[in-house]
DRENTORKOL-3810 file (N, C-alpha, C; in nm, 4 decimals):
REM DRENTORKOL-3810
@n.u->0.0840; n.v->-0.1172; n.w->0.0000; ca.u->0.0000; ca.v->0.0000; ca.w->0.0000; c.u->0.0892; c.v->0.1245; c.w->0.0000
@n.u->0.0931; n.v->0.1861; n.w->-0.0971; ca.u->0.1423; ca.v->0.3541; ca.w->-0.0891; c.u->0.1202; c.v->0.4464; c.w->-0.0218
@n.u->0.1364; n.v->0.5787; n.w->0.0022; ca.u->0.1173; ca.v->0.6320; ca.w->0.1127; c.u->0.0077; c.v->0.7529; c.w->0.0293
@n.u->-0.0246; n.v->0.7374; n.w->-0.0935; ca.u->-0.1843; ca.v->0.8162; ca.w->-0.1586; c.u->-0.2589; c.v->0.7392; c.w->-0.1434
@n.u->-0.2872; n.v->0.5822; n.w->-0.1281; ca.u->-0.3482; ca.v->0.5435; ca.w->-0.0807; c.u->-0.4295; c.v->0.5890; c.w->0.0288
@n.u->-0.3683; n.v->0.6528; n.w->0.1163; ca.u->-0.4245; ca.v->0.6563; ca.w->0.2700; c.u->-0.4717; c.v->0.7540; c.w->0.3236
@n.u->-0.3500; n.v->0.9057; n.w->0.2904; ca.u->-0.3215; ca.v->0.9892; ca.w->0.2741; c.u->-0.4710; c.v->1.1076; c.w->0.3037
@n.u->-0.4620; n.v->1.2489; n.w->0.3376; ca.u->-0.6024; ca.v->1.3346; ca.w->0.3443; c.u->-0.4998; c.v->1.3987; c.w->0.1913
@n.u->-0.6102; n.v->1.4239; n.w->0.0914; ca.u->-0.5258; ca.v->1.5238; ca.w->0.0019; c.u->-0.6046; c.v->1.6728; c.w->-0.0243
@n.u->-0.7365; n.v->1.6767; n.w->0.0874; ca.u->-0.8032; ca.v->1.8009; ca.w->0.1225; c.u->-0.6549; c.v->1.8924; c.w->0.1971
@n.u->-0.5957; n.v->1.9845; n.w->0.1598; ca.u->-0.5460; ca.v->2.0606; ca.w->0.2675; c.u->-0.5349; c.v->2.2048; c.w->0.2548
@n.u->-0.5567; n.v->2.2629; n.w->0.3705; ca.u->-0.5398; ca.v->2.4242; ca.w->0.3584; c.u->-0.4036; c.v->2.4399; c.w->0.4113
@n.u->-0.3469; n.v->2.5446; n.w->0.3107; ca.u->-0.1625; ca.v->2.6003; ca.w->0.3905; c.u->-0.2104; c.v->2.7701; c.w->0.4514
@n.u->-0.1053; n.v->2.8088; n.w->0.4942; ca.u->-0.1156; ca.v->2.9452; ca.w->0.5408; c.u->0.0312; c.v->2.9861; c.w->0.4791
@n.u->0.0450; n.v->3.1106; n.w->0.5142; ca.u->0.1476; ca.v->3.1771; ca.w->0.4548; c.u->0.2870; c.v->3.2325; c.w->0.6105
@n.u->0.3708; n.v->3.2421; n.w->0.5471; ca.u->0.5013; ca.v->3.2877; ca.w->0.6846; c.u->0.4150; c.v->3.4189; c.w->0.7562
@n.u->0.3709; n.v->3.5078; n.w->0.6427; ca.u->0.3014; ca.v->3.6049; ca.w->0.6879; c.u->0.1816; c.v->3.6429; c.w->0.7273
@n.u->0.1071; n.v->3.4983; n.w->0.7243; ca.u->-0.0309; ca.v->3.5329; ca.w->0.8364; c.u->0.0516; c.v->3.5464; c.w->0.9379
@n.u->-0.0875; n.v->3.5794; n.w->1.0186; ca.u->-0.0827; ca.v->3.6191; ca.w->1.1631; c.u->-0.1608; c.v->3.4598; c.w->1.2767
@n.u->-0.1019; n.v->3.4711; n.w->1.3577; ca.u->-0.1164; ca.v->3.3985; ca.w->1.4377; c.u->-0.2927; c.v->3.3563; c.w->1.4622
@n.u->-0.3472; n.v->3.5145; n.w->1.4917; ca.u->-0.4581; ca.v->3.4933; ca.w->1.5082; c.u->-0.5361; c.v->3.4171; c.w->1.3416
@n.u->-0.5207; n.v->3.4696; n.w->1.2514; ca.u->-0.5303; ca.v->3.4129; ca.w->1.1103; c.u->-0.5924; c.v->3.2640; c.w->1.1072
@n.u->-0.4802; n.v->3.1877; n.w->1.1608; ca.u->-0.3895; ca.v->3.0629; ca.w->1.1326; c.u->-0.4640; c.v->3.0240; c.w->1.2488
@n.u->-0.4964; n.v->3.0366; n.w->1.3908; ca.u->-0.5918; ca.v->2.9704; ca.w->1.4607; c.u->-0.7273; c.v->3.0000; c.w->1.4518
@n.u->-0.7620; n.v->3.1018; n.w->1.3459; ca.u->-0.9172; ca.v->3.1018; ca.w->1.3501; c.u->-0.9604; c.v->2.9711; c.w->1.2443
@n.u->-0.8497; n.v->2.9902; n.w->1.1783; ca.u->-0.8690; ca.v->2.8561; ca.w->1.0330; c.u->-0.8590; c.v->2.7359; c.w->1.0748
@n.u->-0.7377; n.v->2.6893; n.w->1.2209; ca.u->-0.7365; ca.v->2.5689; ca.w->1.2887; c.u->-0.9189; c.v->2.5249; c.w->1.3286
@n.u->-0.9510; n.v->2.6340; n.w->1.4103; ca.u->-1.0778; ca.v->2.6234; ca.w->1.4751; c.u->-1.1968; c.v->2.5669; c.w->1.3634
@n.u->-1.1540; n.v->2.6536; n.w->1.2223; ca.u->-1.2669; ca.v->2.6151; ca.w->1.1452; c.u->-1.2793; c.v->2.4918; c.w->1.0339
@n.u->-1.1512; n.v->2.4777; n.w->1.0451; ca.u->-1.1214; ca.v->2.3170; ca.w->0.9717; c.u->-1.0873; c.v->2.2100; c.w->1.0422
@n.u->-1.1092; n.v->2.2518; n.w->1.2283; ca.u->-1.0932; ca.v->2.1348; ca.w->1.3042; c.u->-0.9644; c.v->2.0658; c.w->1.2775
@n.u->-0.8541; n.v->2.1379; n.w->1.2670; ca.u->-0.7435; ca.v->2.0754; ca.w->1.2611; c.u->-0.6658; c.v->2.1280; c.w->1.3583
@n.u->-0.5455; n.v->2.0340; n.w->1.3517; ca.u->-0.4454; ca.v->2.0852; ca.w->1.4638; c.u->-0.2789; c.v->2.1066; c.w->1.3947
@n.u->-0.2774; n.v->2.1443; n.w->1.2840; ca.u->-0.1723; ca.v->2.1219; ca.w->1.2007; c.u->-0.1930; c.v->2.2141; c.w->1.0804
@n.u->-0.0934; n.v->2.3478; n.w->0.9948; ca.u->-0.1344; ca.v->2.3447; ca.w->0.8739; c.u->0.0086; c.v->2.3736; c.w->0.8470
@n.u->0.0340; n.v->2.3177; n.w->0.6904; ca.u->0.1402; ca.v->2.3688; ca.w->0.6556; c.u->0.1843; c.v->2.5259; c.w->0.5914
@n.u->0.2996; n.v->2.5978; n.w->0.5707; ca.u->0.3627; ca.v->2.6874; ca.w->0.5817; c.u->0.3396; c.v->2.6676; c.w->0.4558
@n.u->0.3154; n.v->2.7421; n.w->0.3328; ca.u->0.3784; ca.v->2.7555; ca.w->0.1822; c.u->0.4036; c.v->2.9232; c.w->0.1619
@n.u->0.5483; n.v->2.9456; n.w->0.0828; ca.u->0.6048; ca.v->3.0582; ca.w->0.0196; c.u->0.5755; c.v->2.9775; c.w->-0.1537
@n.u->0.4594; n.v->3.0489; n.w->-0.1687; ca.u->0.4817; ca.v->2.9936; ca.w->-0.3374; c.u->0.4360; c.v->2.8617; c.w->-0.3204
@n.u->0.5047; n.v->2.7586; n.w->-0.4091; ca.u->0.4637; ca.v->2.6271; ca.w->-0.3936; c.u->0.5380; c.v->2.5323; c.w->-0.3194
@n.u->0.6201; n.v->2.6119; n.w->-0.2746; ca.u->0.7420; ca.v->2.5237; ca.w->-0.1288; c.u->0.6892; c.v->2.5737; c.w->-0.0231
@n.u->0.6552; n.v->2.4092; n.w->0.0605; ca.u->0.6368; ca.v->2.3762; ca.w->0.1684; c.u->0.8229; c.v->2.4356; c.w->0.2335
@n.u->0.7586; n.v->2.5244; n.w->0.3324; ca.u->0.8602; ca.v->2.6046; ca.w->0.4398; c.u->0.8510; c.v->2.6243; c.w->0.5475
@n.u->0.7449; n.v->2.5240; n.w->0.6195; ca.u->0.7377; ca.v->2.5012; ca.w->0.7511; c.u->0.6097; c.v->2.4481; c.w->0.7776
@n.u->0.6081; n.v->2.4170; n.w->0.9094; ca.u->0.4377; ca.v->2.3882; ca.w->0.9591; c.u->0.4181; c.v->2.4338; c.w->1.0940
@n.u->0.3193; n.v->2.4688; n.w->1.1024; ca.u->0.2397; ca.v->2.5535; ca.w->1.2533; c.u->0.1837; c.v->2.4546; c.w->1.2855
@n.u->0.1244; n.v->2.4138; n.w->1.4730; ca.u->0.0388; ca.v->2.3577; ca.w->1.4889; c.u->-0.0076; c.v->2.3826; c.w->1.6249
@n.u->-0.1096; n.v->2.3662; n.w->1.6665; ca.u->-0.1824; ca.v->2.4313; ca.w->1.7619; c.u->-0.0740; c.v->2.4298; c.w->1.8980
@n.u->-0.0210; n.v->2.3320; n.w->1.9063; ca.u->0.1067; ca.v->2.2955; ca.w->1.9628; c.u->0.1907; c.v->2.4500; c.w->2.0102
@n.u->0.2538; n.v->2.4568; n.w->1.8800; ca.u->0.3098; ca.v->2.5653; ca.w->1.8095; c.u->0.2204; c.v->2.7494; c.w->1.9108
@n.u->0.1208; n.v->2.7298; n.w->1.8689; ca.u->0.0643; ca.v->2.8398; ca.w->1.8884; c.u->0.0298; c.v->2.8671; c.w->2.0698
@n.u->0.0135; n.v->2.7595; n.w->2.0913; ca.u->0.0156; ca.v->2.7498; ca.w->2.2820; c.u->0.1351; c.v->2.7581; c.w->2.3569
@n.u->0.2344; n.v->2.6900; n.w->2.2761; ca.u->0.3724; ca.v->2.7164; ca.w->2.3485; c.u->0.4670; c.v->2.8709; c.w->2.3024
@n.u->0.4540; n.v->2.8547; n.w->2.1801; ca.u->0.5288; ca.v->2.9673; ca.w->2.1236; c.u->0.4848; c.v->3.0910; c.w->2.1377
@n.u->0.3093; n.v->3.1018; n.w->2.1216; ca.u->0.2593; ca.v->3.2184; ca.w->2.1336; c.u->0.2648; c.v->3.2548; c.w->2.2820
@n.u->0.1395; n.v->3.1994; n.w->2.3188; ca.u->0.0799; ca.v->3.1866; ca.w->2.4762; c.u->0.1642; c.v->3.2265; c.w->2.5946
@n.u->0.2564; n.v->3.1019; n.w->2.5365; ca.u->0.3642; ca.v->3.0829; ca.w->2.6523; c.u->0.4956; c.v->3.1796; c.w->2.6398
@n.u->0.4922; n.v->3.2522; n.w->2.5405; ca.u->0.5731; ca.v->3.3567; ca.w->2.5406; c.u->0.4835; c.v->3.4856; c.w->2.5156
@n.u->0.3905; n.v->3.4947; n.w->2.5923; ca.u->0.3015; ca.v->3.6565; ca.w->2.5538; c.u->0.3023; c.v->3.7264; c.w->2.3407
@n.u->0.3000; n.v->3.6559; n.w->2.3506; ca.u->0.3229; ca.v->3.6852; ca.w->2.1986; c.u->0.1402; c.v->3.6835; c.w->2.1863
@n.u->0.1355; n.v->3.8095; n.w->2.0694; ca.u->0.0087; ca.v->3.8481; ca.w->2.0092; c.u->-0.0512; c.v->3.7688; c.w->1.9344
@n.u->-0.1988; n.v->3.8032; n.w->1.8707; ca.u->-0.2563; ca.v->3.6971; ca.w->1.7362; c.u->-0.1745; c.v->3.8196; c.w->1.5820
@n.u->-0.1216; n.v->3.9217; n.w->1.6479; ca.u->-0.0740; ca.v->3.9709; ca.w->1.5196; c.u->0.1070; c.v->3.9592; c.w->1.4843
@n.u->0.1215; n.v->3.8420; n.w->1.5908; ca.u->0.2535; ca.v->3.7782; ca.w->1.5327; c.u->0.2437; c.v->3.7172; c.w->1.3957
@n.u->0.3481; n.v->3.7069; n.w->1.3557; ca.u->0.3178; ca.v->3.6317; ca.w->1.1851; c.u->0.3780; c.v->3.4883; c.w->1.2389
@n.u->0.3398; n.v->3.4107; n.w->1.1507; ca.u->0.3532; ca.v->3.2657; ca.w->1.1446; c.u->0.5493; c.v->3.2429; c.w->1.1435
@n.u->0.6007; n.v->3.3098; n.w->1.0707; ca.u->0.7014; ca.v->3.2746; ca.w->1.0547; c.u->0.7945; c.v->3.3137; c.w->1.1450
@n.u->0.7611; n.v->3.3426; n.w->1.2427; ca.u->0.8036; ca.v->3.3447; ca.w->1.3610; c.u->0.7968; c.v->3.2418; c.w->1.5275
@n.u->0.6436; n.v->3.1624; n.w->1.4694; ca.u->0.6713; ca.v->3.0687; ca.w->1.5284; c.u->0.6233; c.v->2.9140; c.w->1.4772
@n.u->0.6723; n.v->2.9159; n.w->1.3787; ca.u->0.6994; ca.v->2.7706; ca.w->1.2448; c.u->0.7618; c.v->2.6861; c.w->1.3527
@n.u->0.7878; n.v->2.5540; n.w->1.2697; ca.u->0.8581; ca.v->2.5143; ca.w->1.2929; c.u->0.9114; c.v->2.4904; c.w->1.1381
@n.u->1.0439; n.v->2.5617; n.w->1.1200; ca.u->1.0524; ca.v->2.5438; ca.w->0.9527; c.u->1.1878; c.v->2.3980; c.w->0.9239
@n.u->1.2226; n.v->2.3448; n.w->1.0321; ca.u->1.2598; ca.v->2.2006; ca.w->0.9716; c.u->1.1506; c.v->2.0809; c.w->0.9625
@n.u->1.1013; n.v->2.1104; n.w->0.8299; ca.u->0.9940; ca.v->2.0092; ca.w->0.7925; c.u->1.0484; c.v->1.8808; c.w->0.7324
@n.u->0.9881; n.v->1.7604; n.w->0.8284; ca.u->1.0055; ca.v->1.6091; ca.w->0.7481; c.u->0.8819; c.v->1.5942; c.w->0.7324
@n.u->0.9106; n.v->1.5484; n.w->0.5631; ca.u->0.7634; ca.v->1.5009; ca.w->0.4766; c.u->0.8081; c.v->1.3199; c.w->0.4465
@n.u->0.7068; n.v->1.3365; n.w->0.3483; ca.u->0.7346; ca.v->1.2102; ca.w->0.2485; c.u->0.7144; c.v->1.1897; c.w->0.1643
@n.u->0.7115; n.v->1.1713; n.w->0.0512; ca.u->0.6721; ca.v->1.1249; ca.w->-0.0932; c.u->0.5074; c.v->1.0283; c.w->-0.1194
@n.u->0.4404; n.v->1.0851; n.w->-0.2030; ca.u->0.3170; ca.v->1.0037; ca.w->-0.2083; c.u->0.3248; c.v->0.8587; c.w->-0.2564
@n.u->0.4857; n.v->0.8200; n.w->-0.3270; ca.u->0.4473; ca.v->0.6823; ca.w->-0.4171; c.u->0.5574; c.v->0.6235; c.w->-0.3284
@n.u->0.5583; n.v->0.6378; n.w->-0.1669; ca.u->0.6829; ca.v->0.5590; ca.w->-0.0681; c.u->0.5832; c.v->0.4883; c.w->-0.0739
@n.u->0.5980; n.v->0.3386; n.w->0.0083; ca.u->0.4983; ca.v->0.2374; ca.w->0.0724; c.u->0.4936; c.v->0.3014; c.w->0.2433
@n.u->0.3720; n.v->0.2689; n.w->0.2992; ca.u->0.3481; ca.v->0.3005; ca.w->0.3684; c.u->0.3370; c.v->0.2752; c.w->0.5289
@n.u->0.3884; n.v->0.1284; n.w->0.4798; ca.u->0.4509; ca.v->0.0717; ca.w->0.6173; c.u->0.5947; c.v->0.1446; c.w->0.6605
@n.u->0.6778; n.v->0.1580; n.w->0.5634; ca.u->0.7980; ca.v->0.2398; ca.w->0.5479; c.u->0.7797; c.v->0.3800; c.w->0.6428
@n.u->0.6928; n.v->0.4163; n.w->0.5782; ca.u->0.6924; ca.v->0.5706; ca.w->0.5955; c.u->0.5966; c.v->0.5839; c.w->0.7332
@n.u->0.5324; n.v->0.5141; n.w->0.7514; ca.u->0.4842; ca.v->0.4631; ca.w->0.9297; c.u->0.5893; c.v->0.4399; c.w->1.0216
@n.u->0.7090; n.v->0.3765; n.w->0.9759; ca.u->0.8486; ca.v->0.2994; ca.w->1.0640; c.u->0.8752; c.v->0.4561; c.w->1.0646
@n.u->0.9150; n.v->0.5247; n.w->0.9824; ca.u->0.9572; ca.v->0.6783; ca.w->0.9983; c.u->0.8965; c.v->0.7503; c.w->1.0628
@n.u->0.7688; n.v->0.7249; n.w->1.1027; ca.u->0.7170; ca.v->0.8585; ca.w->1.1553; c.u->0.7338; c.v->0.7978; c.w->1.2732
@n.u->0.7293; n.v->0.6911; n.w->1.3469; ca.u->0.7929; ca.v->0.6329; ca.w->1.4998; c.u->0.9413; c.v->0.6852; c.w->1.4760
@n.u->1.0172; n.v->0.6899; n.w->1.4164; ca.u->1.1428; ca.v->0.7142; ca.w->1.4498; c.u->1.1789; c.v->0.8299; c.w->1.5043
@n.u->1.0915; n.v->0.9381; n.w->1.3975; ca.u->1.0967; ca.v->1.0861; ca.w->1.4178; c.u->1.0080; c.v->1.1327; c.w->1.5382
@n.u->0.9354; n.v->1.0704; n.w->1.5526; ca.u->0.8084; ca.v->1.1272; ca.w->1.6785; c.u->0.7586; c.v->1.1839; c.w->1.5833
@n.u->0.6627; n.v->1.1723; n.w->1.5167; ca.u->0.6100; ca.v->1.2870; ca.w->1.4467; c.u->0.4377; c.v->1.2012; c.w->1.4061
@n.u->0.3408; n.v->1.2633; n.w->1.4533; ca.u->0.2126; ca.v->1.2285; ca.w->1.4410; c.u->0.1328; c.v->1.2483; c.w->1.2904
@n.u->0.1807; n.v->1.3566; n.w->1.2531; ca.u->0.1430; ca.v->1.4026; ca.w->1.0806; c.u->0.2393; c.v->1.4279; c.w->0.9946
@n.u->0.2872; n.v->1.3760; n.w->0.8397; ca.u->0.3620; ca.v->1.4324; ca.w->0.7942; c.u->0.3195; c.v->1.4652; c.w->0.6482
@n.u->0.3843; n.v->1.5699; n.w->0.6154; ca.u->0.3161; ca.v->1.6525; ca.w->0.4852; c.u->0.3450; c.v->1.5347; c.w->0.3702
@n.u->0.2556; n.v->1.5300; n.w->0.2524; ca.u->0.3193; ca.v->1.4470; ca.w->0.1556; c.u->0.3570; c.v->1.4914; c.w->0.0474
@n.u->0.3952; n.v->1.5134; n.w->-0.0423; ca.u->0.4928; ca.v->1.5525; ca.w->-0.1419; c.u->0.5051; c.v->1.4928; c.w->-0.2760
@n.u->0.4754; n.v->1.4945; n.w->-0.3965; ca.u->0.5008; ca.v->1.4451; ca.w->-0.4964; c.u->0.6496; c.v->1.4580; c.w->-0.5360
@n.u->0.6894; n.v->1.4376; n.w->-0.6678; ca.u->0.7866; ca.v->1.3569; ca.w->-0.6731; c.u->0.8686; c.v->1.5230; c.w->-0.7174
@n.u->0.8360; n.v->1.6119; n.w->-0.7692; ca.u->0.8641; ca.v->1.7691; ca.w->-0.7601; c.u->0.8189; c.v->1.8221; c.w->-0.6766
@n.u->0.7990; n.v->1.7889; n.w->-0.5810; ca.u->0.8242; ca.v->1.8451; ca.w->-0.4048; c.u->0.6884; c.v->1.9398; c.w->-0.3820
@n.u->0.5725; n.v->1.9358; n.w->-0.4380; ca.u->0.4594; ca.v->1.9933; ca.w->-0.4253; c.u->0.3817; c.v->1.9562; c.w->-0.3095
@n.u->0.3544; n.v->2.0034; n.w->-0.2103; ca.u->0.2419; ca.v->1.9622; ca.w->-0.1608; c.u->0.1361; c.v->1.9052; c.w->-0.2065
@n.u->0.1072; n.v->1.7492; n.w->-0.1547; ca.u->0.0009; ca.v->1.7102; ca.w->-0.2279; c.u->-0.1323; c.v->1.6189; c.w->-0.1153
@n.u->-0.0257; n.v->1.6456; n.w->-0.0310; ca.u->-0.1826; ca.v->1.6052; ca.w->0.0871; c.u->-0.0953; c.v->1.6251; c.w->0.2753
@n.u->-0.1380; n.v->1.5033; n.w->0.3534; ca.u->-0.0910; ca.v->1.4989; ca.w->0.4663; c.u->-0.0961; c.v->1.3771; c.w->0.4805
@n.u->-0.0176; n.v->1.3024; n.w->0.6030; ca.u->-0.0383; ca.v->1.1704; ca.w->0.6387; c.u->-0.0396; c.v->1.1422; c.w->0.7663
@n.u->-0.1683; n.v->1.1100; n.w->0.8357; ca.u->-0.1560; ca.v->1.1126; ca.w->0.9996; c.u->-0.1434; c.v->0.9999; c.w->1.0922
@n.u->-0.1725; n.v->1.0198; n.w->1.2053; ca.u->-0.1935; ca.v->0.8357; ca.w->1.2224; c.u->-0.3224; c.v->0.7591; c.w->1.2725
@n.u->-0.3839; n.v->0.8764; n.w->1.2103; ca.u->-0.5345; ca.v->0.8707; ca.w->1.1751; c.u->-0.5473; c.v->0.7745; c.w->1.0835
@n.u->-0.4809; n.v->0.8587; n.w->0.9305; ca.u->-0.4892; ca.v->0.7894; ca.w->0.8525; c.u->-0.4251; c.v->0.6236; c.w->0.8053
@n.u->-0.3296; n.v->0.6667; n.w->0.8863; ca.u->-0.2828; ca.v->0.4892; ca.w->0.8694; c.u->-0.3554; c.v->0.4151; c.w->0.9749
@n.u->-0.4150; n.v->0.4172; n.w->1.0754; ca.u->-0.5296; ca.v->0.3324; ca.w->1.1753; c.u->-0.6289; c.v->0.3029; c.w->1.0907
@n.u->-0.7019; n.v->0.3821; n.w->0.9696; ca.u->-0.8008; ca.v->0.3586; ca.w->0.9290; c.u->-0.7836; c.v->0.2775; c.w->0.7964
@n.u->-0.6445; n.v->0.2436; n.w->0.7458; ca.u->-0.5951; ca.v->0.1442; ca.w->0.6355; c.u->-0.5802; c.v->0.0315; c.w->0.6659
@n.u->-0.6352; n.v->-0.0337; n.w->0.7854; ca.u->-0.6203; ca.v->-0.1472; ca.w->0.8478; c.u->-0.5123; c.v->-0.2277; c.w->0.8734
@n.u->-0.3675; n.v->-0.1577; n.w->0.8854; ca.u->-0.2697; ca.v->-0.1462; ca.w->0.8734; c.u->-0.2155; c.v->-0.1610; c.w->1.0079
@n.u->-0.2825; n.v->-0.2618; n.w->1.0816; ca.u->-0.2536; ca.v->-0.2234; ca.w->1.2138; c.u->-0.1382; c.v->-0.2495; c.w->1.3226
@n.u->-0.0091; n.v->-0.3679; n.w->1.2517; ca.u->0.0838; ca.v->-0.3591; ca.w->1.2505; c.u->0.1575; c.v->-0.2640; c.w->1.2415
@n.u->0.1527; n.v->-0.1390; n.w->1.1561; ca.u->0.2398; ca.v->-0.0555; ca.w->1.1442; c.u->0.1695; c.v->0.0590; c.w->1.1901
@n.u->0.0457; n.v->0.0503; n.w->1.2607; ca.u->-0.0103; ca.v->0.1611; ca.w->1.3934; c.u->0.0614; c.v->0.1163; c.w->1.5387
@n.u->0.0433; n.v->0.0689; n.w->1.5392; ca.u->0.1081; ca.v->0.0296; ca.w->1.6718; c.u->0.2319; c.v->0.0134; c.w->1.6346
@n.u->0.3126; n.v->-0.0059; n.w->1.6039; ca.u->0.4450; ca.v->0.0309; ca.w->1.5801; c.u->0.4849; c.v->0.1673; c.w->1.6120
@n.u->0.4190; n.v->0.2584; n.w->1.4954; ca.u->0.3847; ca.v->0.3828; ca.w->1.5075; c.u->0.4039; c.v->0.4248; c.w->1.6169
@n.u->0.2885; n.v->0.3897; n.w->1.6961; ca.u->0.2172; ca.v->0.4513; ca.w->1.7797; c.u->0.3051; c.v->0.4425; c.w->1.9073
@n.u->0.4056; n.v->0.3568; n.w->1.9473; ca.u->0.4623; ca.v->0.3055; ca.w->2.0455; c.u->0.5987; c.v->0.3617; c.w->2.0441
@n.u->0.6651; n.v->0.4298; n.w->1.9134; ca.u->0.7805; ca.v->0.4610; ca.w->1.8854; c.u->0.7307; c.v->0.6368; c.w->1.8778
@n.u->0.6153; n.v->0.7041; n.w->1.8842; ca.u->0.6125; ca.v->0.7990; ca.w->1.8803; c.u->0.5585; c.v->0.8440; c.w->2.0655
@n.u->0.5147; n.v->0.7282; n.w->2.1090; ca.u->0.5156; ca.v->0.7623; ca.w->2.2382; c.u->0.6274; c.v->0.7878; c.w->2.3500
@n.u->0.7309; n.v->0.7823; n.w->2.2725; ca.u->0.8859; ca.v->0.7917; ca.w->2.3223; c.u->0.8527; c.v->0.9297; c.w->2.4055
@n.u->0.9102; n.v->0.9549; n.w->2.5284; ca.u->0.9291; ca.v->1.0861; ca.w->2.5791; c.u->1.0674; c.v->1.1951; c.w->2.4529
@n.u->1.0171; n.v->1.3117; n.w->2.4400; ca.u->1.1467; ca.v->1.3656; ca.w->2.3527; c.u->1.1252; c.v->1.3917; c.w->2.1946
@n.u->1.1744; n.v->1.3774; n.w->2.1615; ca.u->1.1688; ca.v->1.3574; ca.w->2.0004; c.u->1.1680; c.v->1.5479; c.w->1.9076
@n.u->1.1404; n.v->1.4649; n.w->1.8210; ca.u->1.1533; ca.v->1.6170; ca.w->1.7459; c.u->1.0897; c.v->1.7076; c.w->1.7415
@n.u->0.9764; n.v->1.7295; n.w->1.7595; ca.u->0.9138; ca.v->1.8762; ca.w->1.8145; c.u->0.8649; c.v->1.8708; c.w->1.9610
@n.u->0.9814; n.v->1.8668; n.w->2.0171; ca.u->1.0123; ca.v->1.9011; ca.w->2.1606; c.u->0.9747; c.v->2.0772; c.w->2.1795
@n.u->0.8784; n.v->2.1040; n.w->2.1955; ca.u->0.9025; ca.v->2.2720; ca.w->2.2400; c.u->0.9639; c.v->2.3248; c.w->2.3275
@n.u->1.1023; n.v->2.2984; n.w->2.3150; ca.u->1.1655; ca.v->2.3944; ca.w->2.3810; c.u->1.2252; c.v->2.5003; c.w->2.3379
@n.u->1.1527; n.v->2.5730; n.w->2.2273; ca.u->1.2354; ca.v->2.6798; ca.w->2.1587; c.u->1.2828; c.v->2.7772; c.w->2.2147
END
């Protein structure tokens, strides 16, 4: 199974230069907790509610901060035509719960959560997942 297989390829991006408040009124209204960053058609970071409680909140920071101030702009994605057990073993490695997906010229072309791989019946490589991302630590540690 590939990872378009599984994949959401509905997605809204925001820009470096929204504003904070922007970017969580759109979380609120697309019920998400994640959007990616695009300058143009490069993916250049991702915000996530995460993001906006620690970075904003927790540093008095306004809703008329811009995004690109509190990104996180080292983004790991993945390719839509990886297999998807693969790219499940990766996202336990990295700690990482969602990752952007990417065609083969680096476009944004959806997301991959572990939503979406629970619901591919894939359940070997959820729990895998799921057990390697429960690690204390990992890569979006907020301690910026």
């Amino acid at each position: 199974m590939k990872v378009s297989d599984v994949m959401t390829s509905d997605v809204q991006l925001c820009t470096p230069e929204d504003t904070v408040g922007d970017v969580a009124q759109a979380m609120a209204r697309l019920d998400v907790g994640l959007l990616p960053v695009a300058e143009g058609d490069y993916l250049v970071g991702m915000i996530t509610d995460r993001d906006l409680a620690i970075r904003v909140l927790g540093k008095d920071r306004g809703p008329d901060t811009q995004i690109k101030a509190v990104m996180t702009p080292d983004v790991k994605y993945c390719f839509e035509d990886q297999d998807l057990e693969t790219v499940s073993w990766n996202m336990g490695d990295i700690q990482v719960r969602r990752l952007p997906v990417l065609n083969r010229q680096k476009r944004l072309v959806g997301i991959l959560s572990l939503g979406d791989i629970a619901r591919s019946h894939e359940r070997d490589a959820t729990a895998a997942s799921l057990q390697q991302i429960s690690r204390p630590g990992g890569q979006h540690t907020q301690a910026a």
